[in-house]
C-alpha positions in Angstrom: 51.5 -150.4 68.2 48.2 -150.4 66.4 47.1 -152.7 63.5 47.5 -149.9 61.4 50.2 -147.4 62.0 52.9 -146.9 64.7 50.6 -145.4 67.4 49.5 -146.5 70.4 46.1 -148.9 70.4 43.0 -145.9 71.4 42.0 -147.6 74.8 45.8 -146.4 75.5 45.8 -142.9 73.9 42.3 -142.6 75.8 43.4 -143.9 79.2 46.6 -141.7 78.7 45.0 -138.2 77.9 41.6 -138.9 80.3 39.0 -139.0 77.2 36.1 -140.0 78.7 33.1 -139.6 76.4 31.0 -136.5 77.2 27.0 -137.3 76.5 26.7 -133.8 76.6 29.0 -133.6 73.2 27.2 -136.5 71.5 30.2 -138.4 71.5 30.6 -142.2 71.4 34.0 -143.2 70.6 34.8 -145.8 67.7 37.8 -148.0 69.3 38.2 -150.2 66.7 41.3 -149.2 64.3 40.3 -151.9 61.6 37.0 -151.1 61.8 37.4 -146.8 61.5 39.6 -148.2 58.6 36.9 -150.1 57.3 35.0 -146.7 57.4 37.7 -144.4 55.6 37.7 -146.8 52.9 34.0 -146.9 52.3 35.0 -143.1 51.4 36.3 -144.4 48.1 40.3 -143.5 46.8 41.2 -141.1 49.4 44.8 -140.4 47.7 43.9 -137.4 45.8 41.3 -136.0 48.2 41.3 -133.5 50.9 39.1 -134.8 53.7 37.1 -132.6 56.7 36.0 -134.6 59.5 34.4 -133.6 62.5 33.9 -134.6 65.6 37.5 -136.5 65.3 37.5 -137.4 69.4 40.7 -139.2 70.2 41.6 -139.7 66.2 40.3 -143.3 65.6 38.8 -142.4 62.2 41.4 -139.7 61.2 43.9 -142.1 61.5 42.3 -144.4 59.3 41.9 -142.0 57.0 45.7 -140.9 56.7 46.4 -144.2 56.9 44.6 -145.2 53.4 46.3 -142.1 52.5 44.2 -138.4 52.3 46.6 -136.0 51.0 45.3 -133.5 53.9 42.3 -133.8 56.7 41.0 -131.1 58.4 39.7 -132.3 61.8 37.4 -130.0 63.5 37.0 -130.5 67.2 35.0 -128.5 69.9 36.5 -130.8 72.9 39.7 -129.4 73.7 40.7 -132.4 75.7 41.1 -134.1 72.8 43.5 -132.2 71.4 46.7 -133.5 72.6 45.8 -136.9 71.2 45.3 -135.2 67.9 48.5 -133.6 68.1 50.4 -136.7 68.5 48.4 -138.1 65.4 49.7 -135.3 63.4 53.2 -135.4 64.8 52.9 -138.9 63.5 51.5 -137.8 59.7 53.8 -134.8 59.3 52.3 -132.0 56.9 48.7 -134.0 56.0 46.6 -133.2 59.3 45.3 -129.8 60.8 43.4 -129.8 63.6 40.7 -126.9 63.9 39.8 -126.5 67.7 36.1 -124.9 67.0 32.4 -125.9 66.7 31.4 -127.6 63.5 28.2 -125.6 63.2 30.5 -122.3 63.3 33.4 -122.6 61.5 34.2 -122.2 57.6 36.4 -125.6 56.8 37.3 -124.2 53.1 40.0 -122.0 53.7 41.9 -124.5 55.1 40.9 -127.0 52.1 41.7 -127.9 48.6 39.5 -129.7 46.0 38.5 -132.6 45.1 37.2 -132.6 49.1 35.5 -135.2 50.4 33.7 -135.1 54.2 33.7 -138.4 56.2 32.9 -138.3 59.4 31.4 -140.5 62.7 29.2 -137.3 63.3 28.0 -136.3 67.0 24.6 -137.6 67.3 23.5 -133.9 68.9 24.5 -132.1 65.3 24.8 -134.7 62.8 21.2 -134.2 61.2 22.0 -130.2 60.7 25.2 -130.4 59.6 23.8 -133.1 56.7 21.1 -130.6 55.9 23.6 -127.7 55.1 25.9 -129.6 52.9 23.0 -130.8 51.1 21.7 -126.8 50.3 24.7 -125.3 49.5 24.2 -121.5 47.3 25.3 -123.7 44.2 25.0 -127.0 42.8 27.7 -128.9 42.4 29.2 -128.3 46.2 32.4 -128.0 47.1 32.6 -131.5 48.4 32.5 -134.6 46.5 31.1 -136.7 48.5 30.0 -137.3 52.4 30.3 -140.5 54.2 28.5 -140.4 57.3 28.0 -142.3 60.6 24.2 -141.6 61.3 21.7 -143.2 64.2 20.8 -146.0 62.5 16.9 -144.7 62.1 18.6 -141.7 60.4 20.6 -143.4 58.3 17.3 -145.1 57.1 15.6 -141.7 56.5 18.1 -140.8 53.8 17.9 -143.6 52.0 14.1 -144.1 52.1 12.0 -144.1 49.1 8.1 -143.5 49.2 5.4 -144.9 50.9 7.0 -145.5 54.1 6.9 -143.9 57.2 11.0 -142.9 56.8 10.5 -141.4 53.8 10.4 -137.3 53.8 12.6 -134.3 53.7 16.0 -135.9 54.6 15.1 -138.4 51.6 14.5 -135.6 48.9 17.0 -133.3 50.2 19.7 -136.3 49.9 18.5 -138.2 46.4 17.3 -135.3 44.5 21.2 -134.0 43.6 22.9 -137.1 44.7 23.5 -141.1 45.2 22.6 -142.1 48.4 22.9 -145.6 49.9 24.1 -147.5 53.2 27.6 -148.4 53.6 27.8 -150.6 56.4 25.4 -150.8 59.7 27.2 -150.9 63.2 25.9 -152.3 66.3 25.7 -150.5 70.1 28.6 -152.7 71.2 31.2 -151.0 68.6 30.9 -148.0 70.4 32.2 -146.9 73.8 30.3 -145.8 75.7 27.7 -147.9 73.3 24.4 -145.9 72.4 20.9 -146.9 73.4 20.4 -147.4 68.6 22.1 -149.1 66.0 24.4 -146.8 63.9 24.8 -147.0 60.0 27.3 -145.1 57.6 25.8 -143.8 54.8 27.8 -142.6 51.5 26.1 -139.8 49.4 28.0 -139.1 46.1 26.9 -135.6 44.5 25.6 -135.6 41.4 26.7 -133.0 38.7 23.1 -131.2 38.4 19.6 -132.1 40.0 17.7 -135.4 38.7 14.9 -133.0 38.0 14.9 -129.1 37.7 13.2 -127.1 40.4 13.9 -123.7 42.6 15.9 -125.0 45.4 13.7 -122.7 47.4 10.5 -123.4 46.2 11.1 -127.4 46.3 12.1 -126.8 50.3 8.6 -124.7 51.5 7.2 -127.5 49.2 8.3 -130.2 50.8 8.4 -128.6 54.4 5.0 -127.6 54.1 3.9 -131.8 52.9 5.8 -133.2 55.7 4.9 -130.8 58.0 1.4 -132.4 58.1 2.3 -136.2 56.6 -1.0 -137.2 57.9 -2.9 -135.0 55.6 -4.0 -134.7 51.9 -1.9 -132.8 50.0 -4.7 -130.3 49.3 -5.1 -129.4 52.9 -1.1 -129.4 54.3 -0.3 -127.5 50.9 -3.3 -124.4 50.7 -1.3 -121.7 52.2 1.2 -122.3 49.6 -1.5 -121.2 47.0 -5.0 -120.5 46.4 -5.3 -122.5 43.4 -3.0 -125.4 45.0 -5.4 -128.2 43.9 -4.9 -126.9 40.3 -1.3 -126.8 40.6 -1.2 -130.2 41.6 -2.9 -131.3 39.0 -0.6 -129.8 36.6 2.1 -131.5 38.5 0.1 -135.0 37.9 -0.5 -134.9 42.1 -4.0 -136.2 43.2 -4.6 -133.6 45.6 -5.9 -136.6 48.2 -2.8 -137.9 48.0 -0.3 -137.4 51.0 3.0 -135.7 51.2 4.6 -139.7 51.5 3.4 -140.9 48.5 5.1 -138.6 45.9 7.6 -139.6 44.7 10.8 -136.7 44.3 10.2 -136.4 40.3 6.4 -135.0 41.1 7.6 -132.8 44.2 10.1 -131.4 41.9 7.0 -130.9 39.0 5.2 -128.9 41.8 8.2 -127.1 42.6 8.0 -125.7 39.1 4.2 -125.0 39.0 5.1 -123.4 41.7 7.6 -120.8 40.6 6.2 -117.9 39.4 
């Protein structure tokens, strides 16, 4: 019996159903029931929340989840192998877990979910960063989730939450903080992990916020801020001129120096830009 529920420990329920980690997937499995606890509860109250995870593997984190009580997870996993375990999990929480048996990056979660939704989720290294950047440019603002607690590579993590003038500061950054909260939960080292990764991990928590800090064309911010990153190393007037003939004007009217570079500005003035921008 676990520390938390009435299953068996996960080095058992892995040894039992053959679940070695496949590097191929991007999986590293969390063993530690307290600590994928530790995780569901950095979700905030769970109670009244419908919660998608993917990448569950052999259910450490779902059944943390259920176990600080989501009314209903949604589990989507690609590795059929892992399937059985999840079965027994839901056995276990009768009505409150369905298990999807599809690729993240291809399925539609919301039929099978009811708001408030929240996503938490120790995501597979190899699709982590795109599935972020999708639930961050959703068709319309609010999204249908809540909010997303996420286990990142630790330099990822880092890239969410930066702020400028440093070198981790750029599109993840605006993408994240310009509609929502973002901030570090907890930081996990390579031994929590089996097998353990070459980085450091972190969980990050991004809480949506109920309209942008600063208006802007979702569009027009993204080619914006594509374009600045795309060069860092340059002045804004030369990584920005195909966006306009006149760009050094329109960054003026954004109150830009157009010798500054793209890491520099901070998400207010790249949203100003946005709008000078817009025809």
């Amino acid at each position: 019996m676990s520390a938390i529920d009435d299953l068996p420990p996960l080095r058992e329920v892995i040894a039992a159903h053959g679940l070695t980690a496949k590097k191929a997937l991007g999986q590293n499995f969390l063993l530690d029931l307290n600590l994928t606890a530790k995780i569901a509860r950095a979700a905030g109250d769970l109670t009244g929340a419908d919660v998608l995870e993917i990448g569950p593997g052999p259910g450490g984190l779902t059944r943390g989840l259920l176990a600080e009580g989501a009314r209903h997870v949604l589990a989507v996993e690609k590795d059929t192998r892992c399937l059985a375990a999840l079965a027994e999990i839901a056995e276990a929480y009768p009505g409150r877990l369905t298990v999807l048996n599809a690729d993240a990056l291809e399925v539609d979660p919301l039929a099978h979910l009811t708001p408030p939704i929240k996503v938490v989720a120790n995501l597979p290294y190899n699709v982590g960063t795109e599935l972020l950047v999708r639930w961050l440019t959703p068709p319309a603002w609010p999204p249908v989730w809540d909010s997303l607690t996420l286990m990142f590579q630790r330099e990822v993590a880092e890239r969410i939450v930066a702020h400028p003038g440093g070198k981790a500061y750029g599109r993840l950054a605006i993408l994240a903080q310009w509609r929502a909260e973002a901030g570090i939960a907890m930081r996990l080292p390579p031994e929590a992990f089996t097998p353990p990764p070459k980085v450091a991990s972190a969980v990050v928590r991004i809480d949506a916020l109920p309209a942008p800090r600063w208006p802007a064309d979702p569009a027009v911010l993204e080619r914006v801020v594509a374009a600045a990153f795309g060069q860092r190393r340059k002045m804004l007037r030369a990584s920005l001129k195909g966006l306009a003939s006149d760009m050094e004007e329109r960054l003026a009217a954004a109150g830009i120096a157009p010798t500054d570079r793209a890491e520099q500005i901070p998400i207010e003035k790249f949203c100003a830009l946005a709008r000078a921008l817009t025809p």
